[in-house]
N, C-alpha and C positions, 0 to 999 in steps of 0.2 A: 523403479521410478525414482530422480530423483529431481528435488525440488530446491532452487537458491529463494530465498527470502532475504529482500531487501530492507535495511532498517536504515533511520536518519543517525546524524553526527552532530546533528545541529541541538542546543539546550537553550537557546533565548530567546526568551517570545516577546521577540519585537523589542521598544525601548522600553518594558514595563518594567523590568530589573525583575519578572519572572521567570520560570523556567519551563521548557517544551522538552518537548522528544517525540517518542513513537509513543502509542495507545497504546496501553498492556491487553486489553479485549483481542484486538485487530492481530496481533501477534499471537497468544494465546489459542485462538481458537481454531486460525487455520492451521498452528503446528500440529495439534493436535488430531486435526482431521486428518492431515497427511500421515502424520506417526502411526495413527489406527487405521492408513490405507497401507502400511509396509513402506512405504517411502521412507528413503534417505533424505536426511534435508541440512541444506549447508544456508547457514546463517550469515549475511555481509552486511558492510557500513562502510562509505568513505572514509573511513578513519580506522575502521576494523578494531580490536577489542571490546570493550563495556559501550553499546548504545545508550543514551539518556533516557530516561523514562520520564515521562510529560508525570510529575505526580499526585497530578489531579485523577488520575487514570488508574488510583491504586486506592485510592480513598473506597470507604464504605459504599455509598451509593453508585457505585462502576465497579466493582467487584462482579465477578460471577464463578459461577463453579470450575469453569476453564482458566478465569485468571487465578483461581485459588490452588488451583491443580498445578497449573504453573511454578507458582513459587514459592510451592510443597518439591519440588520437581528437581533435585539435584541437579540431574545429569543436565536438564533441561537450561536451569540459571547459568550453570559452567559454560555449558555451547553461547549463550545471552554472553557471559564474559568475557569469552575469545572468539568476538568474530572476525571475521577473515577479509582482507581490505577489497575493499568494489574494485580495483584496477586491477587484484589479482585475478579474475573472476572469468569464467568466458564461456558462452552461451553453449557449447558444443560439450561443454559435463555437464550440462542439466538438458532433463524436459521440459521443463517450463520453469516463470516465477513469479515471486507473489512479492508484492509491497506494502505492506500494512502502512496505516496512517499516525495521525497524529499532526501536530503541527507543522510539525519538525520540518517534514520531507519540503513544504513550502519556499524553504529557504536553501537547502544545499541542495536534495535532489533533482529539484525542480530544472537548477541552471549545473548539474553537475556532469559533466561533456562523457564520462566515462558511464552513467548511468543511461544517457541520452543513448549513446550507442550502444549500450548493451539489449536495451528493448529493442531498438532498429533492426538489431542482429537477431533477435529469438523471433521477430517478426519477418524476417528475412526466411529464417530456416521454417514457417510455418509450426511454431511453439507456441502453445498459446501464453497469453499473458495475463495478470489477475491484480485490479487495485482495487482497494477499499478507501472508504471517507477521504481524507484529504490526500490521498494519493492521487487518484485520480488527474490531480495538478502538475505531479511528476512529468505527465504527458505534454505539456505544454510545447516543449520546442523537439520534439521528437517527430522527425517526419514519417511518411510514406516512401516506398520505394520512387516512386512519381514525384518526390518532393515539395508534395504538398504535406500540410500536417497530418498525423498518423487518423488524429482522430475526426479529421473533413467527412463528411458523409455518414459516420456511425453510430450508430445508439451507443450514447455513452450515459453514466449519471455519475455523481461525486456528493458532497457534503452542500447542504444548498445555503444556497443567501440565507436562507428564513431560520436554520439552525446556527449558520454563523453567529445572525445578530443576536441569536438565544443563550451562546456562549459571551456576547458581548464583545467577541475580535472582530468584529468586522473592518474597522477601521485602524487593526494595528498589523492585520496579516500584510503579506507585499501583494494578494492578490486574492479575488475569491476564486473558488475553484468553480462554481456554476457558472458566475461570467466568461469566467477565460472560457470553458470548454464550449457555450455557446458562440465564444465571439472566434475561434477555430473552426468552426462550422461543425460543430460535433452537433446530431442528433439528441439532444439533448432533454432525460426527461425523469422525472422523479414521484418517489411513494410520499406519506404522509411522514411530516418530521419523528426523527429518533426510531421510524417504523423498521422491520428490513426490506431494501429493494434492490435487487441485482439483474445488470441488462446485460446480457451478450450479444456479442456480433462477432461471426467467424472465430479469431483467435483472441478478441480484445474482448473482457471480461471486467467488469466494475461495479463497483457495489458504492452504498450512498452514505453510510453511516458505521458508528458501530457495532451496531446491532445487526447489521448484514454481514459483519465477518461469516458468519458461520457460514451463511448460504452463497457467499461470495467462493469460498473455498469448495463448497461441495458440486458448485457449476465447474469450478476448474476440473476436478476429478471429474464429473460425468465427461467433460469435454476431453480429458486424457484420455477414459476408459472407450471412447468412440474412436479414436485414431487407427 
């Protein structure tokens, strides 16, 4: 089995003179779910090398024993430090992929044409796909073979309004990820904030938060292990 994990490029959140990236949870916990399936997993970024890590996401209170395991995790930080550029990438060496969140993806993944196509394509070949918390957004101009948007008609879920304004972006992101995937005509529907909730439909896979990595990743693998 092998698995590409997509990570952002992006470190500015918004005009705050802060800094984003990927979630260390949302990374963390699916690697590690695939490494303990046997899976090979190849790590990318539009920029390829050192992704940004949002550092909010490494503080005490977002710690857990996966992100602790992480980066105790030699081999693991190495692969984080040389990842492998998204345009090199291409859906026919992997099974599936997975896109952890974080801010980040908001701003470059979201409109990044090589990323757009690369989902197109694993959804083309019937691979499933898997987003967590603000990924879910990544999906935005990514269509259906029909040309309509990929996510028109499917239960989808993402990081909602109500936890946005919990973190207090809501008015600094370029977009919320609940509205857009409702105003797409995504089926669109969510657990209780910070809880884990993760919905599938056919190969689309999406989880609503941090706290859903886990179970976000372990819906991909059953969904592998049925092929």
């Amino acid at each position: 089995m092998k698995v590409l994990i997509v990570l952002t490029s992006h470190d500015a959140l918004g005009n705050t003179g802060r800094k984003t990236g990927f979630w260390l949870e949302e990374l963390a916990a699916p690697y590690y779910a695939f490494q303990d399936a046997g899976a090979t997993i190849t790590l990318a970024s539009p920029n390829g090398g050192q992704p940004p890590l949002d550092p909010k996401s490494n503080e005490p209170d977002f710690q857990t024993d996966l992100t602790r395991r992480f980066e105790a995790d030699a081999a693991a930080t190495a692969q984080l430090a040389s990842t492998v550029r998204l345009d090199s990438v291409s859906q026919a060496d992997f099974d599936t992929v997975f896109y952890p969140g974080g801010h980040g993806p908001l701003w470059d993944l979201a409109e990044d044409s090589q990323s757009i196509a690369l989902i197109e394509s694993f959804i083309a070949a019937e691979k499933p796909v898997a987003l967590v918390c603000h990924a879910p957004g990544v999906l935005r101009h990514v269509k259906a073979a029909n040309g309509n948007p990929l996510v028109q008609g499917r239960k989808v879920t993402g990081f909602t309004n109500s936890e946005e304004a919990g973190v207090g972006l809501t008015d600094v992101v370029p977009f919320l990820v609940e509205d857009t995937l409702k105003a797409l005509g995504g089926d669109y529907s969510k657990g209780p904030d910070w809880g884990s909730y993760v919905v599938s439909d056919g190969l689309l896979i999406t989880g609503q938060n941090p706290a859903s990595s886990t179970e976000t990743a372990a819906v991909l693998l059953k969904r592998l292990a049925a092929k």
